[in-house]
gemmi code that builds the backbone of each chain (N, CA, C; Angstrom):
import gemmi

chains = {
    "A": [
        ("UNK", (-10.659, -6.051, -19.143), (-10.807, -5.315, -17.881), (-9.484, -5.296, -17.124)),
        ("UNK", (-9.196, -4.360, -16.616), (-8.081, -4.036, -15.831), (-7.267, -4.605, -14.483)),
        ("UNK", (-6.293, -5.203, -14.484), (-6.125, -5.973, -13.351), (-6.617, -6.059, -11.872)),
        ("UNK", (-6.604, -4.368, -11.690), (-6.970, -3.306, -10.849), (-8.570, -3.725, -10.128)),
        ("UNK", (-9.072, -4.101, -11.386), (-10.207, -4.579, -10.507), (-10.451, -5.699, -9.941)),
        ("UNK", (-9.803, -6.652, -10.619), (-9.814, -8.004, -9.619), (-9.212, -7.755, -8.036)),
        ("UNK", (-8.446, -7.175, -8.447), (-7.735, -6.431, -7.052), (-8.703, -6.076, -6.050)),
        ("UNK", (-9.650, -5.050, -6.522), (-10.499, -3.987, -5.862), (-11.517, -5.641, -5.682)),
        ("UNK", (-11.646, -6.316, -5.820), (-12.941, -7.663, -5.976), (-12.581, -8.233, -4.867)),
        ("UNK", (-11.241, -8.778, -5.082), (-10.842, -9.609, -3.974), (-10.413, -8.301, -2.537)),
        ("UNK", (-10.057, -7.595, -2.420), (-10.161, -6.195, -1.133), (-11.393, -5.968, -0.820)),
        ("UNK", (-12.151, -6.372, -1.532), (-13.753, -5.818, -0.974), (-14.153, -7.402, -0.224)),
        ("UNK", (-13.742, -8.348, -0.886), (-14.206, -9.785, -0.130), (-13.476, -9.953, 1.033)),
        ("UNK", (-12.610, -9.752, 1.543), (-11.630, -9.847, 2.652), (-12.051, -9.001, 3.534)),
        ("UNK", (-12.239, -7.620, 2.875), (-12.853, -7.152, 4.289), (-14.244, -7.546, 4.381)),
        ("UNK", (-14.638, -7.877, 3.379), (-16.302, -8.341, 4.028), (-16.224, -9.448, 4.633)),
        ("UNK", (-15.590, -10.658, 4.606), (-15.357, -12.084, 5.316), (-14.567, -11.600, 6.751)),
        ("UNK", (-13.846, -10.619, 6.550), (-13.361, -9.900, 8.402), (-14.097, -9.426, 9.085)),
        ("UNK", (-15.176, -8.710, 8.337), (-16.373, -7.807, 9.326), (-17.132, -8.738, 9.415)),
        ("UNK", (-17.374, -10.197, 8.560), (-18.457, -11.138, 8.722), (-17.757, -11.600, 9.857)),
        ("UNK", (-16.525, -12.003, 10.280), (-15.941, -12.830, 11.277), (-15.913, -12.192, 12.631)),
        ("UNK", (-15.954, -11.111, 12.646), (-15.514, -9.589, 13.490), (-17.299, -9.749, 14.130)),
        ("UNK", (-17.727, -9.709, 13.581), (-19.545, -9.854, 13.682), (-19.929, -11.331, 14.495)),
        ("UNK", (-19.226, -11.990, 13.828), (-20.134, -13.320, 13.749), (-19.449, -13.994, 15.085)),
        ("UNK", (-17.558, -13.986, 15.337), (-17.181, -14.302, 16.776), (-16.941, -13.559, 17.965)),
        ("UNK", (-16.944, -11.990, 17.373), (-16.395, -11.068, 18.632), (-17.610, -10.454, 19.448)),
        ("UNK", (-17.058, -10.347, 20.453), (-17.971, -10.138, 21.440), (-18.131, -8.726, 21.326)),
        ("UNK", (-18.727, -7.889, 20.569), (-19.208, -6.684, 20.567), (-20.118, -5.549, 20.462)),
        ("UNK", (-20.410, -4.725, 21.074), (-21.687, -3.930, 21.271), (-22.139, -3.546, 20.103)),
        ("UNK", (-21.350, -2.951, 18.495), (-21.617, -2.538, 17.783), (-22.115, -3.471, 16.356)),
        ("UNK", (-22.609, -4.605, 16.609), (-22.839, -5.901, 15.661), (-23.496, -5.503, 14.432)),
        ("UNK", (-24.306, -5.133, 14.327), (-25.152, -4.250, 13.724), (-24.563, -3.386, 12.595)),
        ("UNK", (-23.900, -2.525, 12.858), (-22.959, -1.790, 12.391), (-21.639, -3.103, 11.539)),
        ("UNK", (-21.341, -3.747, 11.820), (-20.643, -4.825, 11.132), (-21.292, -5.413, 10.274)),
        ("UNK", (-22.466, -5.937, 10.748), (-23.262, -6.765, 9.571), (-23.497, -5.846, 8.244)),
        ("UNK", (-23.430, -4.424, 8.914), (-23.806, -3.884, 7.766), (-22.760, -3.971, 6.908)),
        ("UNK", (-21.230, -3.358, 7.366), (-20.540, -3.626, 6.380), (-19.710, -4.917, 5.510)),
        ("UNK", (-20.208, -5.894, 6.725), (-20.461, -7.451, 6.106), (-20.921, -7.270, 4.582)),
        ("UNK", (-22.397, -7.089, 4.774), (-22.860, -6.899, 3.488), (-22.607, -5.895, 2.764)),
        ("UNK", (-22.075, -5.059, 3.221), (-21.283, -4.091, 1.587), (-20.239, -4.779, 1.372)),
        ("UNK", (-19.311, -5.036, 1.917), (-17.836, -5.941, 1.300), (-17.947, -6.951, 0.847)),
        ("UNK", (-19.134, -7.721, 1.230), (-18.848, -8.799, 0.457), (-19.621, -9.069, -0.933)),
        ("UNK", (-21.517, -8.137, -1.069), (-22.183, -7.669, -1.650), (-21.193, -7.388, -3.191)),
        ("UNK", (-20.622, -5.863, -2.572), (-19.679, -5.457, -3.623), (-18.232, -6.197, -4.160)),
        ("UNK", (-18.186, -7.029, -3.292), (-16.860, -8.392, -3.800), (-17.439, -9.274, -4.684)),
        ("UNK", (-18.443, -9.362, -4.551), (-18.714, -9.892, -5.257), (-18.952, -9.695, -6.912)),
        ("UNK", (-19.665, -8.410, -6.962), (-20.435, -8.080, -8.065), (-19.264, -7.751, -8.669)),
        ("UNK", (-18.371, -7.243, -8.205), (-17.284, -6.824, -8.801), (-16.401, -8.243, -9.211)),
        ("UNK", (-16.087, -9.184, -8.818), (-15.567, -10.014, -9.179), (-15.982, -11.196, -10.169)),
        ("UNK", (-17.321, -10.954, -10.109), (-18.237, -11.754, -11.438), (-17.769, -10.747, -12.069)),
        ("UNK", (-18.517, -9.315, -12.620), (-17.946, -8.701, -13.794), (-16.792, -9.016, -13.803)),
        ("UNK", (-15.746, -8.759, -13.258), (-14.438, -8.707, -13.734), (-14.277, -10.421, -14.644)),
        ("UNK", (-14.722, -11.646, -14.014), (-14.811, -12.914, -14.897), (-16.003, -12.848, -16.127)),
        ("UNK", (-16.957, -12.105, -15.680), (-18.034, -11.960, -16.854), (-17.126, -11.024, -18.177)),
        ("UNK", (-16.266, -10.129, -18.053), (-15.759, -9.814, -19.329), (-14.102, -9.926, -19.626)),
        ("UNK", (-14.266, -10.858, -18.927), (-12.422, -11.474, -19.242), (-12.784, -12.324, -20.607)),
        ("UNK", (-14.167, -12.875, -21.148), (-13.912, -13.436, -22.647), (-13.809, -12.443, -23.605)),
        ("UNK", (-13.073, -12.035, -24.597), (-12.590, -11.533, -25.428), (-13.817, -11.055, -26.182)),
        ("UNK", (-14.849, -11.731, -26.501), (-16.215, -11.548, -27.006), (-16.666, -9.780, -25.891)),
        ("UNK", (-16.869, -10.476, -24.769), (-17.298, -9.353, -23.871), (-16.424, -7.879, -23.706)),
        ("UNK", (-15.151, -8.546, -23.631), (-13.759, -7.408, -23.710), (-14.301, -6.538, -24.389)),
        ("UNK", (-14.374, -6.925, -25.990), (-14.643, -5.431, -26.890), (-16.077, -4.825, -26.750)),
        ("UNK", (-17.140, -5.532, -25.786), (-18.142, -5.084, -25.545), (-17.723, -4.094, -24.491)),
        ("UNK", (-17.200, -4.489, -23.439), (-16.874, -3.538, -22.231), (-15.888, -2.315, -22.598)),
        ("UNK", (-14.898, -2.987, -23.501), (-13.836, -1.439, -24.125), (-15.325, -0.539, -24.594)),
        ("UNK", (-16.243, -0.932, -25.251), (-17.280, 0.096, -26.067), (-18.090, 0.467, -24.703)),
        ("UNK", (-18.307, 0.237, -24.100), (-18.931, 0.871, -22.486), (-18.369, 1.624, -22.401)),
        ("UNK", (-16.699, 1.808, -21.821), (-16.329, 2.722, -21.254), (-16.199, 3.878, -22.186)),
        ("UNK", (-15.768, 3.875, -23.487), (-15.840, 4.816, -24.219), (-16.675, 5.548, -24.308)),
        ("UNK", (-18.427, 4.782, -24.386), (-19.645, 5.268, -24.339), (-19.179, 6.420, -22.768)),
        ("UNK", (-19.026, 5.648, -22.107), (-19.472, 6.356, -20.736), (-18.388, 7.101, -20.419)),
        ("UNK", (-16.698, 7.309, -21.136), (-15.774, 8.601, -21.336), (-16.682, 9.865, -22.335)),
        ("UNK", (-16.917, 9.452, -23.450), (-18.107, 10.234, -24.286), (-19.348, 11.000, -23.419)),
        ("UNK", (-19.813, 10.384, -22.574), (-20.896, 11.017, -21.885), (-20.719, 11.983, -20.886)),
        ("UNK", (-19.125, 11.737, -20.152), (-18.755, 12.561, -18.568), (-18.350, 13.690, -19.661)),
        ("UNK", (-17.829, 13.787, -20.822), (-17.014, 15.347, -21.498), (-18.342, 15.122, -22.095)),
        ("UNK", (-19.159, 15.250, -22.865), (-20.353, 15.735, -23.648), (-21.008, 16.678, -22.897)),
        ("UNK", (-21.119, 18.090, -23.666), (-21.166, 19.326, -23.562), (-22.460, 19.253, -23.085)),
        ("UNK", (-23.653, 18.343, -23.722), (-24.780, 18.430, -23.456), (-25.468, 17.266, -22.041)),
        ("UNK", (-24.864, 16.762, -22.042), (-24.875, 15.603, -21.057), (-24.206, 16.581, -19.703)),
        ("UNK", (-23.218, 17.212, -19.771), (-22.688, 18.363, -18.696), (-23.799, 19.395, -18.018)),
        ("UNK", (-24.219, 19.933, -19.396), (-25.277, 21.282, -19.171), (-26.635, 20.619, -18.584)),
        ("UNK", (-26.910, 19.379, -18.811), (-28.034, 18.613, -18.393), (-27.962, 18.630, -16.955)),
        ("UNK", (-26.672, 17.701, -16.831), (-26.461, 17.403, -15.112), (-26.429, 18.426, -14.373)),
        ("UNK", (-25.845, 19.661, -15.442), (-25.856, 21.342, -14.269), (-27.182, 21.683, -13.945)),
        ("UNK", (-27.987, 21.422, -15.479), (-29.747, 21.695, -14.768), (-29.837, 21.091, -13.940)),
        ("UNK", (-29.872, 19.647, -13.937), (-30.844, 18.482, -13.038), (-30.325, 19.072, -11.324)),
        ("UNK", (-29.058, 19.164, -11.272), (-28.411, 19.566, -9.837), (-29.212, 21.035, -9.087)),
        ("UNK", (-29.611, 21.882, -10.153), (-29.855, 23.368, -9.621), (-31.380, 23.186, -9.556)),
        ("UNK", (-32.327, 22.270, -10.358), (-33.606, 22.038, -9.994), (-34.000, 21.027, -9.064)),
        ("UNK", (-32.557, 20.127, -8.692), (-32.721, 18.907, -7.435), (-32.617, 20.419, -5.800)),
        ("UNK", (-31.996, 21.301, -6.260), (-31.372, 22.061, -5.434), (-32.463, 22.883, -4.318)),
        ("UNK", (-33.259, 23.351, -6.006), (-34.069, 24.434, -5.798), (-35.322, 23.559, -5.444)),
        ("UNK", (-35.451, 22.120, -5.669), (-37.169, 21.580, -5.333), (-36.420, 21.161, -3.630)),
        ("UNK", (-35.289, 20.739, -3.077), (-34.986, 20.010, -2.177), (-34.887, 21.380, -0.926)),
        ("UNK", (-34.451, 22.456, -1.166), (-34.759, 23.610, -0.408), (-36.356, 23.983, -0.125)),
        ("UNK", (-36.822, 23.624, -0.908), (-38.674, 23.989, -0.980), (-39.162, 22.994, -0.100)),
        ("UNK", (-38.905, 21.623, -0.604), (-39.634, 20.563, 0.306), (-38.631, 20.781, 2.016)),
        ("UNK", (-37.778, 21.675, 2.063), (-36.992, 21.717, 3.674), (-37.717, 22.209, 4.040)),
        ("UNK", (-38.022, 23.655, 3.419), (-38.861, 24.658, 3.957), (-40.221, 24.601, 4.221)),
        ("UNK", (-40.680, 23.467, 3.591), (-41.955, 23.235, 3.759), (-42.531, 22.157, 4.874)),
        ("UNK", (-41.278, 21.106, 5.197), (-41.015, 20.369, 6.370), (-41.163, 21.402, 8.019)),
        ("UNK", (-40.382, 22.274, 7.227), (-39.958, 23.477, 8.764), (-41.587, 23.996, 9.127)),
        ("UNK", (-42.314, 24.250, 8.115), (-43.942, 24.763, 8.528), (-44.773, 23.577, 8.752)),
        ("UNK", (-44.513, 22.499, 8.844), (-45.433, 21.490, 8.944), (-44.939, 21.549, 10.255)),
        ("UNK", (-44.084, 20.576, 10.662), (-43.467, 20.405, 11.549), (-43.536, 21.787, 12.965)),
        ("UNK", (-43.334, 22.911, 12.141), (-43.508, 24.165, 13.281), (-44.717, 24.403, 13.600)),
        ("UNK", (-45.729, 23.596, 12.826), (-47.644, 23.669, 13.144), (-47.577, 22.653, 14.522)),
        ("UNK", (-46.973, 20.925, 13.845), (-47.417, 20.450, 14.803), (-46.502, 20.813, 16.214)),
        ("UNK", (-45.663, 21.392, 16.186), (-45.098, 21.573, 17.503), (-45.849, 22.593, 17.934)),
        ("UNK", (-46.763, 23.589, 17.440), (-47.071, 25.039, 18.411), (-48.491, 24.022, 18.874)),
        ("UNK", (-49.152, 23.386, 17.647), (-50.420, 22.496, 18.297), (-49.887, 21.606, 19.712)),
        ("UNK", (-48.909, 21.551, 19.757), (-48.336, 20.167, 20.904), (-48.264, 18.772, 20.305)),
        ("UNK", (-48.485, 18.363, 18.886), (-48.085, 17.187, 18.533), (-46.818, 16.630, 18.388)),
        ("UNK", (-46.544, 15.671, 19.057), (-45.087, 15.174, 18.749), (-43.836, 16.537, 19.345)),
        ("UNK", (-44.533, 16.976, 20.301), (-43.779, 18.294, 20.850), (-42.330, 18.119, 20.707)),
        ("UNK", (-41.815, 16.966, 21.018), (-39.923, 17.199, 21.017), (-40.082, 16.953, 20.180)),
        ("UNK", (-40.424, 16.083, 19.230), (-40.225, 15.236, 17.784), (-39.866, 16.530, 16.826)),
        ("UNK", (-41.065, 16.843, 17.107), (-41.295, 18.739, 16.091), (-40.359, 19.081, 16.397)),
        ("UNK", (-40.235, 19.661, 17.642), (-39.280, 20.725, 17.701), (-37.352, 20.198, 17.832)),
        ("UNK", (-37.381, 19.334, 17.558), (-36.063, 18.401, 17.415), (-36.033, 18.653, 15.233)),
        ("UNK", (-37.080, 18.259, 15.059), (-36.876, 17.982, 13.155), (-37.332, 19.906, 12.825)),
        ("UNK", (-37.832, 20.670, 13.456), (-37.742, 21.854, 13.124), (-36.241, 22.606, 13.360)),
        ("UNK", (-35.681, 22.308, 14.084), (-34.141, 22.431, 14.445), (-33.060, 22.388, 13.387)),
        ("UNK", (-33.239, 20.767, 13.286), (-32.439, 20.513, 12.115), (-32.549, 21.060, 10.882)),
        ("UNK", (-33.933, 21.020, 10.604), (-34.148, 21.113, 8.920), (-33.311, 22.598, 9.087)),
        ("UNK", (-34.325, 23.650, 9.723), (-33.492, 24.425, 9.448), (-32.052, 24.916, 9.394)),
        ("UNK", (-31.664, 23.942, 10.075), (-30.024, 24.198, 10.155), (-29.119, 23.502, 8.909)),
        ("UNK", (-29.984, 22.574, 8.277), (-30.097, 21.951, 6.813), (-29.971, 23.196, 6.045)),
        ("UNK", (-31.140, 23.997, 5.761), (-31.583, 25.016, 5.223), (-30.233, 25.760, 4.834)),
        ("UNK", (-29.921, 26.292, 5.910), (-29.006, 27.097, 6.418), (-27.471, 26.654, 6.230)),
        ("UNK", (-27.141, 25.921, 5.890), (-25.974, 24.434, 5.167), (-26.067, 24.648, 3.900)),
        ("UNK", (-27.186, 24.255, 3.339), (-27.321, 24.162, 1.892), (-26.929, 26.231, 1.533)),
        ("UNK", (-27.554, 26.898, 2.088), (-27.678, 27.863, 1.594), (-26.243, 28.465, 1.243)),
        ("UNK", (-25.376, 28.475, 2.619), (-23.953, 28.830, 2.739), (-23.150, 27.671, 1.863)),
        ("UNK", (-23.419, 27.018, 1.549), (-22.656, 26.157, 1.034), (-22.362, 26.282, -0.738)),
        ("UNK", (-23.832, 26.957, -0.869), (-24.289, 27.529, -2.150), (-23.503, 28.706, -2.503)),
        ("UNK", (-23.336, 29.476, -1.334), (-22.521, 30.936, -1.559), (-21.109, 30.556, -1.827)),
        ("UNK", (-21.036, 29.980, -0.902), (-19.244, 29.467, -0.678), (-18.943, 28.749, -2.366)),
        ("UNK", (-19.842, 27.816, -2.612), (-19.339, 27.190, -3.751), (-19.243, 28.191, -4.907)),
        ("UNK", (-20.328, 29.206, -4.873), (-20.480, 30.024, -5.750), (-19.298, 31.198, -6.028)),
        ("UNK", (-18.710, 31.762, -4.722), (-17.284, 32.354, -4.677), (-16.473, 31.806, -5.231)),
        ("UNK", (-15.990, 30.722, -4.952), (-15.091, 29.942, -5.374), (-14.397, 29.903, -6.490)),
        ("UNK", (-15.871, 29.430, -7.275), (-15.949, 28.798, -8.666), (-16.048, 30.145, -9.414)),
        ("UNK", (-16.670, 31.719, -8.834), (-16.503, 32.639, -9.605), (-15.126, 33.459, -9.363)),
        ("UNK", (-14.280, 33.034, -8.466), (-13.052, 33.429, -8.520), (-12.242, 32.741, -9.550)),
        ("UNK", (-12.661, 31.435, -9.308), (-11.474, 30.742, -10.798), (-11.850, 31.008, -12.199)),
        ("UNK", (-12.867, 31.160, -12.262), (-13.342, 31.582, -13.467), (-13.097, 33.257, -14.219)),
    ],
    "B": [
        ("UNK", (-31.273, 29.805, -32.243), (-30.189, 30.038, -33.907), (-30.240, 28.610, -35.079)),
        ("UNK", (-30.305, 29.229, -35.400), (-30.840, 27.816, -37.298), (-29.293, 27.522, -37.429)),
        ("UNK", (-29.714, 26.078, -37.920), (-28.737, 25.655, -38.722), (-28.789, 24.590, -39.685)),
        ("UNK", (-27.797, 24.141, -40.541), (-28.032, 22.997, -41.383), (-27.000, 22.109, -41.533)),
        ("UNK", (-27.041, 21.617, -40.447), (-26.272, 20.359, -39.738), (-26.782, 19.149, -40.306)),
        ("UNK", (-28.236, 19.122, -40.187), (-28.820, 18.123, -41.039), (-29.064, 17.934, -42.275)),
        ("UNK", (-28.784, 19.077, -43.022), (-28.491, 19.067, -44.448), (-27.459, 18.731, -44.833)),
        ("UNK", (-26.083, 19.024, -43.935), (-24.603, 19.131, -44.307), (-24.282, 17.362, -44.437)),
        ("UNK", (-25.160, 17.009, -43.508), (-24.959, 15.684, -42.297), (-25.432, 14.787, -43.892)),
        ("UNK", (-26.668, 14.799, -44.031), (-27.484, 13.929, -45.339), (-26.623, 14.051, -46.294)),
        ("UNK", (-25.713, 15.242, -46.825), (-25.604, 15.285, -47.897), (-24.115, 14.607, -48.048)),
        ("UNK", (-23.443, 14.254, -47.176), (-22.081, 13.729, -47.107), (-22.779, 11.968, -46.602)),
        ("UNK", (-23.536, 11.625, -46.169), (-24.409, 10.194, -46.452), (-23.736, 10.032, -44.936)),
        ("UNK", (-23.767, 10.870, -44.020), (-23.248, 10.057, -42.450), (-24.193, 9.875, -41.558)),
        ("UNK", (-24.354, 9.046, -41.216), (-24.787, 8.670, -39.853), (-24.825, 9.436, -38.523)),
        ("UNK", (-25.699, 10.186, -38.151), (-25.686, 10.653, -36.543), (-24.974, 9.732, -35.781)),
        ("UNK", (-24.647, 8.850, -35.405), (-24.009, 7.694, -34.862), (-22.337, 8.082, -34.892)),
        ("UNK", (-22.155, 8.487, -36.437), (-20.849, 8.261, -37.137), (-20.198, 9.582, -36.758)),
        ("UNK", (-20.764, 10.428, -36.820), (-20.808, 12.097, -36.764), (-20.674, 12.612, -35.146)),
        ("UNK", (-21.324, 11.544, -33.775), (-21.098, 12.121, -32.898), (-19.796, 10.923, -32.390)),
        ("UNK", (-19.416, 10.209, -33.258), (-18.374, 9.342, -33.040), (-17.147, 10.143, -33.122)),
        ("UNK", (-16.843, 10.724, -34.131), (-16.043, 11.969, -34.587), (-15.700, 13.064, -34.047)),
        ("UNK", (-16.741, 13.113, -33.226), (-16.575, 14.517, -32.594), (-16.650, 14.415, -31.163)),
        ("UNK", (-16.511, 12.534, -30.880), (-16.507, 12.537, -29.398), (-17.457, 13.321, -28.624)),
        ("UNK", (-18.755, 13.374, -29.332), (-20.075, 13.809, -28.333), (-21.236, 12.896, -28.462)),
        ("UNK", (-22.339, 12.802, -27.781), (-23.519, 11.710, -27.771), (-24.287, 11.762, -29.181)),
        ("UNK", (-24.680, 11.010, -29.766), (-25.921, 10.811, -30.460), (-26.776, 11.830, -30.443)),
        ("UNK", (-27.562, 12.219, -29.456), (-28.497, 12.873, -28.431), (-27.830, 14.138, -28.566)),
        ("UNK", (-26.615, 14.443, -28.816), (-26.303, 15.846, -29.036), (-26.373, 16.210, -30.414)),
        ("UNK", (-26.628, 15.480, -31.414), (-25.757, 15.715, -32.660), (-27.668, 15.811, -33.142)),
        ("UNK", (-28.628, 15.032, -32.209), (-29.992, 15.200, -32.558), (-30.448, 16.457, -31.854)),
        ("UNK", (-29.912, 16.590, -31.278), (-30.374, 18.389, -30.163), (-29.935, 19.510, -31.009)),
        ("UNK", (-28.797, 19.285, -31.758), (-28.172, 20.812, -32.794), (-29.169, 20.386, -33.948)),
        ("UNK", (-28.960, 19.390, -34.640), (-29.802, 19.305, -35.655), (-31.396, 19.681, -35.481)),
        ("UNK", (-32.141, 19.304, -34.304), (-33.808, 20.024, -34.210), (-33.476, 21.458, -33.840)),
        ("UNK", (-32.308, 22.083, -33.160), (-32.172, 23.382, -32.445), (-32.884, 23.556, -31.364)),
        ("UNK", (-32.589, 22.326, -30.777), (-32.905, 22.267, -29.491), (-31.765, 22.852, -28.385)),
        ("UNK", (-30.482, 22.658, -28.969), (-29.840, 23.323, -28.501), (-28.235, 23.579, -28.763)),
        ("UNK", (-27.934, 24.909, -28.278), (-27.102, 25.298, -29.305), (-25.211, 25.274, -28.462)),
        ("UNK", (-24.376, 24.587, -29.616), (-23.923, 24.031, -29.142), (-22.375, 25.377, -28.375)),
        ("UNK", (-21.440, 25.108, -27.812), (-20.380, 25.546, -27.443), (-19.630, 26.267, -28.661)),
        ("UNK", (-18.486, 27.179, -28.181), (-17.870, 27.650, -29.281), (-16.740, 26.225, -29.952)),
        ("UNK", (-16.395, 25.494, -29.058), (-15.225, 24.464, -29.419), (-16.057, 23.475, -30.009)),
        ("UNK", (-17.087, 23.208, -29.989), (-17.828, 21.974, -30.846), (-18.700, 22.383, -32.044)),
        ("UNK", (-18.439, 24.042, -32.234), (-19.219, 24.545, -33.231), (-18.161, 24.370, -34.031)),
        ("UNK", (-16.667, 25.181, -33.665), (-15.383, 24.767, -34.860), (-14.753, 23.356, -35.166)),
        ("UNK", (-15.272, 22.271, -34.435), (-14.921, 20.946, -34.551), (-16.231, 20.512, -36.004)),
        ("UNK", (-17.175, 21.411, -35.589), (-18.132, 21.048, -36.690), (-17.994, 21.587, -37.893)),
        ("UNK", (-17.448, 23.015, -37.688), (-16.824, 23.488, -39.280), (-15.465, 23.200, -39.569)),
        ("UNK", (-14.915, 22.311, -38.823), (-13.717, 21.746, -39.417), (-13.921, 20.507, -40.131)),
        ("UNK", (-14.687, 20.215, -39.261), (-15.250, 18.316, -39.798), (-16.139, 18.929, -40.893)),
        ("UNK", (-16.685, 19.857, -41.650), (-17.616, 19.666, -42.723), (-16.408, 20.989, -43.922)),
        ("UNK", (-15.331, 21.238, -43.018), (-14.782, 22.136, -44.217), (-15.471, 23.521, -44.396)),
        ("UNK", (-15.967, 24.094, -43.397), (-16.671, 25.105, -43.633), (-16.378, 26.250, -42.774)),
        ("UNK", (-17.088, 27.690, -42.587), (-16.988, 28.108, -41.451), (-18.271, 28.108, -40.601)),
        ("UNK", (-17.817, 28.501, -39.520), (-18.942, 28.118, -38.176), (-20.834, 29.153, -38.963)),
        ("UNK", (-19.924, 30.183, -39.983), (-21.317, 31.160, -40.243), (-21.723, 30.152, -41.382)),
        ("UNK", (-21.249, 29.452, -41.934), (-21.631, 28.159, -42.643), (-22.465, 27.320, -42.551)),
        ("UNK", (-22.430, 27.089, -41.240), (-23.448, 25.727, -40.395), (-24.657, 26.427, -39.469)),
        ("UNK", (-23.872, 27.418, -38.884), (-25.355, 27.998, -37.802), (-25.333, 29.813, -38.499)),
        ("UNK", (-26.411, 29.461, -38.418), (-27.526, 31.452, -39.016), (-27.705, 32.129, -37.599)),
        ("UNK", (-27.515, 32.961, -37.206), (-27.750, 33.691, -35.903), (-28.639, 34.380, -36.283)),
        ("UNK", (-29.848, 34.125, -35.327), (-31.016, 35.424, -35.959), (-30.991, 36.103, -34.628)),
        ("UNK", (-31.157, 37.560, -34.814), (-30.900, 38.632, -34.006), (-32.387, 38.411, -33.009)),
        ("UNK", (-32.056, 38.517, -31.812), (-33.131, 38.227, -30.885), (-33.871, 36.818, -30.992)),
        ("UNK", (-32.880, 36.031, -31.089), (-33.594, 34.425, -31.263), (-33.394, 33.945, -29.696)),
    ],
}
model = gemmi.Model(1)
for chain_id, residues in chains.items():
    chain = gemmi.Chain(chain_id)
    for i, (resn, *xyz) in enumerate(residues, 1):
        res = gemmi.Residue()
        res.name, res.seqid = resn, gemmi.SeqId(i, " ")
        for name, pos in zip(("N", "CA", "C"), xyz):
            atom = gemmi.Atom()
            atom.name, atom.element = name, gemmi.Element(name[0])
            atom.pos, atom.b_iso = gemmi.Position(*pos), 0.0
            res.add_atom(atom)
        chain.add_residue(res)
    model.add_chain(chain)
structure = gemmi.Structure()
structure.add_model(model)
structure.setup_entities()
């Protein structure tokens, strides 16, 4: 494994032991927000720094060289590509449906008066979600049919 | 579109394993051309008639309206 990551092991523990310290002595409104990244820096310092000692034995080495290859093999595999292009355009097309279908629930209970701001606060957004995804779809779609 | 990838594949004694090792693609792909589940790119069709010595009308049959 690459030096690089012990690196990235020990940078992720430092800042997590600063935001733990930053949290734990400073007097500040946003604590919460620290703890959280307490526990990502140090969470991920960790895990990262066992692997990096879990395949420093030579046994594991040529296990982990055969990982990454596996998993260079899988990001270029033609079919593993065309897969992820489906899975993305049917995550796309079910995640626009369930928006749109949020926007009529939500636009029932607000005309009934349930949850009146609630509704009409999450009918707002979604659609402006909607309306994100959609342009975002065009835009990407220009783009990518100009370079092509 | 047909092909006989899995004939070509048996008859040279290789391994699906060995075969998508070679050609730097998955397992899972080399079992997707062989059922015709699915059909592969123009650059991994000539990696396949290079690797068996053949040409690409060699390995895959195009049937008209398939």
């Amino acid at each position: 494994m690459k030096k690089n990551v012990l690196f990235m092991g020990l940078a992720q523990l430092f800042f997590g032991l600063l935001f733990c310290a930053a949290a734990t002595f400073g007097d500040l409104p946003y604590k919460g927000f620290l703890w959280g990244l307490t526990g990502a820096g140090l969470g991920c310092g960790i895990v990262t720094l066992f692997s990096y000692w879990y395949y420093q034995n030579p046994e594991r080495a040529q296990l982990y060289e055969k990982r990454l290859e596996t998993h260079r093999i899988l990001l270029q595999d033609e079919r593993h590509i065309m897969l992820r292009d489906r899975a993305c355009y049917i995550s796309f097309c079910a995640l626009l449906l369930a928006e749109g279908l949020f926007v009529v629930i939500f636009s029932l209970l607000a005309t009934f008066g349930i949850f009146m701001e609630f509704s009409r606060t999450v009918v707002v957004l979604l659609s402006l979600l909607i309306l994100l995804h959609l342009l975002f779809n065009l835009i990407v779609f220009h783009w990518l049919s100009r370079r092509l | 579109m047909k092909n006989n990838l899995e004939q070509l594949r048996k008859q040279r004694g290789i391994k699906q394993e060995e075969l998508a090792a070679v050609l730097r693609v998955s397992r899972q792909t080399i079992g997707s051309l062989e059922n015709g589940r699915y059909n592969p790119s123009i650059l991994l069709a000539f990696k396949l008639a290079r690797y068996f010595g053949l040409t690409i009308e060699d390995i895959f049959i195009y049937e008209e309206g398939s």
